[in-house]
C-alpha positions as CSV (number, residue, x, y, z in Angstrom):
1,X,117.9,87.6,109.0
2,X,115.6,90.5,107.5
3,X,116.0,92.5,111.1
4,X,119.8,91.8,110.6
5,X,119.8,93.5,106.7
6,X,117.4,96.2,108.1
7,X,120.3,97.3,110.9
8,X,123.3,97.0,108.2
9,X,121.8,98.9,105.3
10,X,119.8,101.7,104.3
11,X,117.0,100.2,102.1
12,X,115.8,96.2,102.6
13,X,115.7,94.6,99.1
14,X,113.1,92.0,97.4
15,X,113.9,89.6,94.6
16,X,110.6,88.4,92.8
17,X,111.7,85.4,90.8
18,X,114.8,87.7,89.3
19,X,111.6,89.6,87.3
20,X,111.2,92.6,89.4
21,X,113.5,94.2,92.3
22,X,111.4,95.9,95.7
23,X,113.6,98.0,97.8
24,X,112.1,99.3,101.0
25,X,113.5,102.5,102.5
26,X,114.7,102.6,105.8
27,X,111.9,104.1,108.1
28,X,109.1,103.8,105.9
29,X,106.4,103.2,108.0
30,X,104.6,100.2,106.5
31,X,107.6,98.5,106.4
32,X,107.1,96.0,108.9
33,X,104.0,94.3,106.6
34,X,106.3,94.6,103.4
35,X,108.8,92.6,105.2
36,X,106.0,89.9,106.5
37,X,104.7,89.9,103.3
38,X,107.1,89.6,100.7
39,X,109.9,87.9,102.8
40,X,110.2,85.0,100.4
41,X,111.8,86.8,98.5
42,X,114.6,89.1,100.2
43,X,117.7,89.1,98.8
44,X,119.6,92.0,96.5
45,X,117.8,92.0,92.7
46,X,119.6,92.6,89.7
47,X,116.3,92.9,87.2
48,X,116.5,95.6,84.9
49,X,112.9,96.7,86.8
50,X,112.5,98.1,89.8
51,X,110.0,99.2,92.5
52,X,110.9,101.7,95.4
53,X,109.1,102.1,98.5
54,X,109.2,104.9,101.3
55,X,107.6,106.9,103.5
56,X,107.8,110.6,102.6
57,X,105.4,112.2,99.9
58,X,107.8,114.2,97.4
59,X,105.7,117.0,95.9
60,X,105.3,117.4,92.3
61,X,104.7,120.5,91.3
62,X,102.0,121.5,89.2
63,X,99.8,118.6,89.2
64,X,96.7,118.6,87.5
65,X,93.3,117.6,90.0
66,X,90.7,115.3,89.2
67,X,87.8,117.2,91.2
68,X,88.8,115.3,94.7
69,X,89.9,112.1,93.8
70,X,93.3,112.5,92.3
71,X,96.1,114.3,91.7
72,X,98.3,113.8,88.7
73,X,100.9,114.5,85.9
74,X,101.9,112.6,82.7
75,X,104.6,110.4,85.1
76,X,103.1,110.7,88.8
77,X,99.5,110.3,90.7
78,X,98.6,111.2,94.2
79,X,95.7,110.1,96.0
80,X,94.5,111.9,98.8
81,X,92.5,109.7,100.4
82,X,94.6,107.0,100.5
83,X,97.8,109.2,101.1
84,X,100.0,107.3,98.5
85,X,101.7,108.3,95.5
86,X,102.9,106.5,92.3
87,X,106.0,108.1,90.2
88,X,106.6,106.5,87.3
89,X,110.9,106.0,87.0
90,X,113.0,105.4,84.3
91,X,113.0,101.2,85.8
92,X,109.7,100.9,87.0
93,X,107.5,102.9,89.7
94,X,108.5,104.7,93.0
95,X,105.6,104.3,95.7
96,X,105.5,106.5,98.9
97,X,102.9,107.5,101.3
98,X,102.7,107.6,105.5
99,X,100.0,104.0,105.3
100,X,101.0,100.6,104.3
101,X,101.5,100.3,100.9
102,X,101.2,96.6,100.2
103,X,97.9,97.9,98.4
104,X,99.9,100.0,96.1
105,X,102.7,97.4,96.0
106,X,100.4,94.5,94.5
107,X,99.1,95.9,91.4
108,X,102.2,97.7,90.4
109,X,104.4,94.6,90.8
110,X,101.9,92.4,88.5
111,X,102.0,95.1,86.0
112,X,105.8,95.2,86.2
113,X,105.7,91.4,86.0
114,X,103.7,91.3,83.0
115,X,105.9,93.2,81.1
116,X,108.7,90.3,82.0
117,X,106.0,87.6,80.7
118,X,104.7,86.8,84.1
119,X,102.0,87.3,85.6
120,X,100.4,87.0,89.5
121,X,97.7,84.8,89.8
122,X,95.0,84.9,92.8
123,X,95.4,80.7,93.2
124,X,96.8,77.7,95.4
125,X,99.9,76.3,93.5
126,X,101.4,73.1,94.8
127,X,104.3,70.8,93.1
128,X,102.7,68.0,92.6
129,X,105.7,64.9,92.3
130,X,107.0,67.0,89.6
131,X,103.4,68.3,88.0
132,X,102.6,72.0,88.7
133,X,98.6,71.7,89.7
134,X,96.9,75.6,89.4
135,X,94.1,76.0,91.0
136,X,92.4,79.5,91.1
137,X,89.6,80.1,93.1
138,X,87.3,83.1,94.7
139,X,88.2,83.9,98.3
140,X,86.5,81.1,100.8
141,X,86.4,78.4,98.8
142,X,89.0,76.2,100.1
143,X,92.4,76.9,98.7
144,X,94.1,76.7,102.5
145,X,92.1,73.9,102.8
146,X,93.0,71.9,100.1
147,X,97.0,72.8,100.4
148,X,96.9,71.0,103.3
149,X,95.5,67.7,102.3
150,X,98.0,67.7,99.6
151,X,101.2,69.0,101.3
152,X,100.2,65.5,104.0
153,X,100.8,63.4,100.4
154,X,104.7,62.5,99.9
155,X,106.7,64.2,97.0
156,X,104.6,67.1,97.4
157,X,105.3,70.7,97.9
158,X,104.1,74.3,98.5
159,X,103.9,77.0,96.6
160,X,101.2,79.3,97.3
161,X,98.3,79.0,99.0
162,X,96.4,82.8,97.9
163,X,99.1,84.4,95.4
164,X,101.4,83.2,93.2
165,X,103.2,83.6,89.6
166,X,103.0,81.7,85.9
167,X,105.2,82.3,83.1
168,X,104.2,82.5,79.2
169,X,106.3,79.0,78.8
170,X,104.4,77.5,81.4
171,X,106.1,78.0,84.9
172,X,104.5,78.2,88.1
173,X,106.2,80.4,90.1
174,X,105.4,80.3,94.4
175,X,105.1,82.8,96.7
176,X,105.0,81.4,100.5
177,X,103.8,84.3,101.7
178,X,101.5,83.8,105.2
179,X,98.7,81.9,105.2
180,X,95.8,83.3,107.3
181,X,94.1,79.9,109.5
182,X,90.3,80.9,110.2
183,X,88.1,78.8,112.9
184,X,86.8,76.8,109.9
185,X,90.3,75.2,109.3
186,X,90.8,73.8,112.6
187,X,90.0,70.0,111.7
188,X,92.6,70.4,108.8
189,X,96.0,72.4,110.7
190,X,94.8,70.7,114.3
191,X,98.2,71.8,115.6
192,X,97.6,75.4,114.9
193,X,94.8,75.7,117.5
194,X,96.9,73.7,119.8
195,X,98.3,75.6,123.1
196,X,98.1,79.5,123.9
197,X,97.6,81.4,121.1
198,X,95.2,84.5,119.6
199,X,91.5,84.0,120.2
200,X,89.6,83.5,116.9
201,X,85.8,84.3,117.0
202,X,83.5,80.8,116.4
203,X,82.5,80.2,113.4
204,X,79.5,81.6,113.2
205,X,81.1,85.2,113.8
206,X,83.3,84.5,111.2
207,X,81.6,86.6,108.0
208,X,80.3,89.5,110.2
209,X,83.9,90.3,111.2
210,X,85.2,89.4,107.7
211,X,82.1,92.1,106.4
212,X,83.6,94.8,108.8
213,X,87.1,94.1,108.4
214,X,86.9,94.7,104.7
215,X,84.5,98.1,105.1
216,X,87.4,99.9,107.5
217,X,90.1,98.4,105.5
218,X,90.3,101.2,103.3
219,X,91.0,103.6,106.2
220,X,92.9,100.7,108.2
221,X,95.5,100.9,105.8
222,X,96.5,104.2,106.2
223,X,97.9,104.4,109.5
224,X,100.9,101.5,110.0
225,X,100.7,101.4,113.7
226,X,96.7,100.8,114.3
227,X,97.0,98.2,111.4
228,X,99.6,96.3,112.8
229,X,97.9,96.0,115.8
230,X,94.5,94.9,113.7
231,X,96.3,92.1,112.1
232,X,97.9,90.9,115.4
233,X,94.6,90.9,117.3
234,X,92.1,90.4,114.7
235,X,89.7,87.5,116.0
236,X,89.3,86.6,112.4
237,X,92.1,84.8,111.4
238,X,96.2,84.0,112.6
239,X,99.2,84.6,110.3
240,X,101.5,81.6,110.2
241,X,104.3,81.0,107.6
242,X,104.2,77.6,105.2
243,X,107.7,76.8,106.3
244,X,106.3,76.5,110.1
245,X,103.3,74.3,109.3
246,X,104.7,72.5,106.6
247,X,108.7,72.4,107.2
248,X,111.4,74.2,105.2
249,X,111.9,71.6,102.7
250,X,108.5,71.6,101.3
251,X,108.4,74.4,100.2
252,X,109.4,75.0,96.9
253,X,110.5,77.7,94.1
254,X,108.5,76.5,91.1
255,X,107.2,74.1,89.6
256,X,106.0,73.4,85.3
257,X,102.3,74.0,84.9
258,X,100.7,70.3,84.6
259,X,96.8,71.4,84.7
260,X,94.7,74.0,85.8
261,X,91.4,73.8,87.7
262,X,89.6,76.7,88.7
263,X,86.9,76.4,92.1
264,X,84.5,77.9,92.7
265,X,81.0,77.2,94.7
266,X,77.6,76.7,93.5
267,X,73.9,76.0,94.4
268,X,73.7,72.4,93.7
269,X,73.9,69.1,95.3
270,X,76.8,67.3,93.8
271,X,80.4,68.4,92.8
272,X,80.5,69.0,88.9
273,X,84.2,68.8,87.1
274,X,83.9,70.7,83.4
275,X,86.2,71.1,80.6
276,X,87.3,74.7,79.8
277,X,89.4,76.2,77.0
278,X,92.8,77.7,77.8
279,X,91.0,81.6,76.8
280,X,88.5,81.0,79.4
281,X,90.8,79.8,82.0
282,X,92.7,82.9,81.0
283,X,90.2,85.5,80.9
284,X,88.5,83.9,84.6
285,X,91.9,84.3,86.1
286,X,92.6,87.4,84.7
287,X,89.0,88.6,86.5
288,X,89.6,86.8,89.6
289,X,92.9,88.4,90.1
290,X,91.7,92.0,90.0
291,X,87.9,91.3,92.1
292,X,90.0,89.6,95.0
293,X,92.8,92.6,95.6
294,X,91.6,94.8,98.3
295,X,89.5,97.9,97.7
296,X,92.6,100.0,98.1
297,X,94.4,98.2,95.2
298,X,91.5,98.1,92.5
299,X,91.0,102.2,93.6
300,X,94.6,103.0,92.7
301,X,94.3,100.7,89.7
302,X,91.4,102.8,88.6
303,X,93.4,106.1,89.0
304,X,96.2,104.5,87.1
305,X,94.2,104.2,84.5
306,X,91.8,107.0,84.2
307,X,94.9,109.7,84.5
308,X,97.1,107.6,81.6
309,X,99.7,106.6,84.1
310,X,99.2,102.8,82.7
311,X,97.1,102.1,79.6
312,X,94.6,99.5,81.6
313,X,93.5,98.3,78.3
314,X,97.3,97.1,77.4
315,X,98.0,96.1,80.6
316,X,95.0,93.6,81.0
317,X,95.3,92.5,77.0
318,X,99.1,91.7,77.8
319,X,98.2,89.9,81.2
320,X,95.7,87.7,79.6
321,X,98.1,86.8,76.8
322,X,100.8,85.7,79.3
323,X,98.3,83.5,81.0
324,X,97.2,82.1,77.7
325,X,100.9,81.4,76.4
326,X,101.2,79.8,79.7
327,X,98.4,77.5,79.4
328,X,98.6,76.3,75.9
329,X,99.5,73.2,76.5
330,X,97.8,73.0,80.1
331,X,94.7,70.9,80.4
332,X,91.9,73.4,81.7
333,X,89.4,72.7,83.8
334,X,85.9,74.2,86.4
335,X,85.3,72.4,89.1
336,X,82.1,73.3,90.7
337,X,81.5,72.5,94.2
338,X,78.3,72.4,96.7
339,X,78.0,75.5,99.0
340,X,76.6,73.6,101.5
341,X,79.5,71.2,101.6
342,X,82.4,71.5,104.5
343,X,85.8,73.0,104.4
344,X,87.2,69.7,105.1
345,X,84.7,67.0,102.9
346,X,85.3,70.1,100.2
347,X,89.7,69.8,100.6
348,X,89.3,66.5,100.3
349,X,87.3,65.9,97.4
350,X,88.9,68.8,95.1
351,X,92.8,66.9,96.0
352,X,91.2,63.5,95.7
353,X,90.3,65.0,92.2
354,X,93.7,67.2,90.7
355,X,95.4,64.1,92.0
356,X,93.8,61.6,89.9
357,X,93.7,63.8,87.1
358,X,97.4,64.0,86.9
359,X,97.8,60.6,87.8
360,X,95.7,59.6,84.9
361,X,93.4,57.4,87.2
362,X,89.6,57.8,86.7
């Protein structure tokens, strides 16, 4: 379907949740990750805001430098080390550079979400029998995990199992973008290891690749080719879709916001379940968000800042009141877990624990 579009038109075109349109030049290099990446969501957008992606660099004359790091006017930035540059249009932001520019496309698209009252959210989302369940969480703590114990319940459906969306009136919004299986997720998605398929490392290997992998990311990202090629061979982890592990019809498009747990790992011996206020929730996921995008993205955000091309004060005040519009009404929870405890015993005790909490049972 997206190959088809590509052949028949000159740009491929995104539709996030009607709140911001992504169209994709033909022959911009990094398109093929775009396409993996936000193909959830192709289809022609008629928002009034707009991102545009391609390969070629225009120049912009007369741009001011900051020492090495930066070149910039009052409506553009270039980075030179990254090769990409932001132009600020009269519907949103035009991205280009020779890399992939998923790095540049993340940040930008929450910012232009935020000024629709929506915001992206680092989080597994499921819909719950009805009941949006939020649950935010640092990288490695079991949000893959703990999808799939829930998705095997009936009346229960995906909706993001590392990004996703909430609206100030309360709406989770999903993005089934690919899930990435690591050797520590075989007992939960058996069939996934099942036949011939890409080598992972064991286990044990696991966080010595994950430690180099994120060190040449930065320079990774710049050349399309050799990072296609990383992410296909990478002994780290496999990209499958949600709809192939879980079915087309359980995946769904949104879902309203019934409580909100955030996980995280600690030192201690048993699992610890705290209530939080709706501005701490808020201001946690807020953080979360920004620590977990790549290197790439927090550098650009940085630059976007310091050279006035988005006022990061407004933009992180107006992100953290969408998220506490959105959770007003939305129980707010921590719920602290044992490092030493298994991907698997961990999945099953944090669904054993949303679900009873929205099923009122003790």
């Amino acid at each position: 379907m997206i190959n088809q579009q590509i052949a028949t038109s000159a740009a491929v075109a995104f539709d996030v949740h009607g709140r911001v349109g992504i169209r994709v030049a033909q022959g911009t290099p990094g398109a093929a990750q775009l396409r993996d990446m936000l193909a959830p969501f192709l289809g022609p957008s008629d928002s009034e805001l707009q991102l545009t992606i391609s390969g070629g660099v225009t120049p912009v004359p007369s741009q001011s430098h900051a020492e090495d790091a930066y070149r910039y006017t009052d409506g553009s930035l270039f980075l030179p080390a990254d090769r990409v540059q932001v132009t600020r249009t009269e519907n949103g932001f035009m991205v280009e550079g020779p890399g992939e520019l998923l790095t540049a496309v993340v940040p930008l698209l929450d910012h232009l979400c935020i000024r629709q009252d929506t915001a992206m959210v680092h989080a597994a989302m499921v819909n719950y029998r009805g009941a949006g369940i939020l649950m935010p969480a640092w990288g490695g703590v079991g949000k893959t995990s703990t999808v799939a114990k829930l998705l095997a319940m009936p009346d229960v459906g995906f909706m993001a199992d590392d990004w996703g969306f909430i609206t100030a009136e309360g709406t989770l919004l999903s993005y089934a973008k690919p899930m990435f299986i690591k050797p520590h997720h075989r007992p939960i998605y058996p069939d996934l290891f099942q036949g011939i398929r890409k080598p992972l490392a064991p286990g044990w290997l696991t966080s010595a690749i994950s430690n180099v992998a994120t060190a040449v990311h930065p320079v990774i990202v710049r050349y399309p080719r050799t990072a296609a090629f990383t992410r296909r061979w990478s002994p780290e982890h496999r990209m499958v879709h949600p709809a192939d592990v879980f079915g087309p019809g359980k995946i769904v498009p949104q879902a309203p916001a019934r409580i909100a747990v955030f996980l995280e790992r600690f030192e201690g011996a048993e699992a610890r379940l705290e209530r939080r206020t709706e501005a701490w929730m808020a201001a946690r996921i807020v953080g979360n968000f920004h620590s977990e995008l790549p290197l790439v993205s927090r550098r650009l955000i940085e630059a976007l800042g310091a050279t006035g091309l988005v006022a990061l004060g407004e933009h992180f005040s107006a992100k953290t009141s969408v998220i506490t519009r959105a959770l007003r009404d939305v129980p707010c929870f921590v719920l602290r877990l044992p490092v030493t405890w298994s991907a698997d015993r961990t999945s099953d005790y944090v669904a054993g624990t949303v679900t009873s909490m929205v099923d009122g049972r003790p």
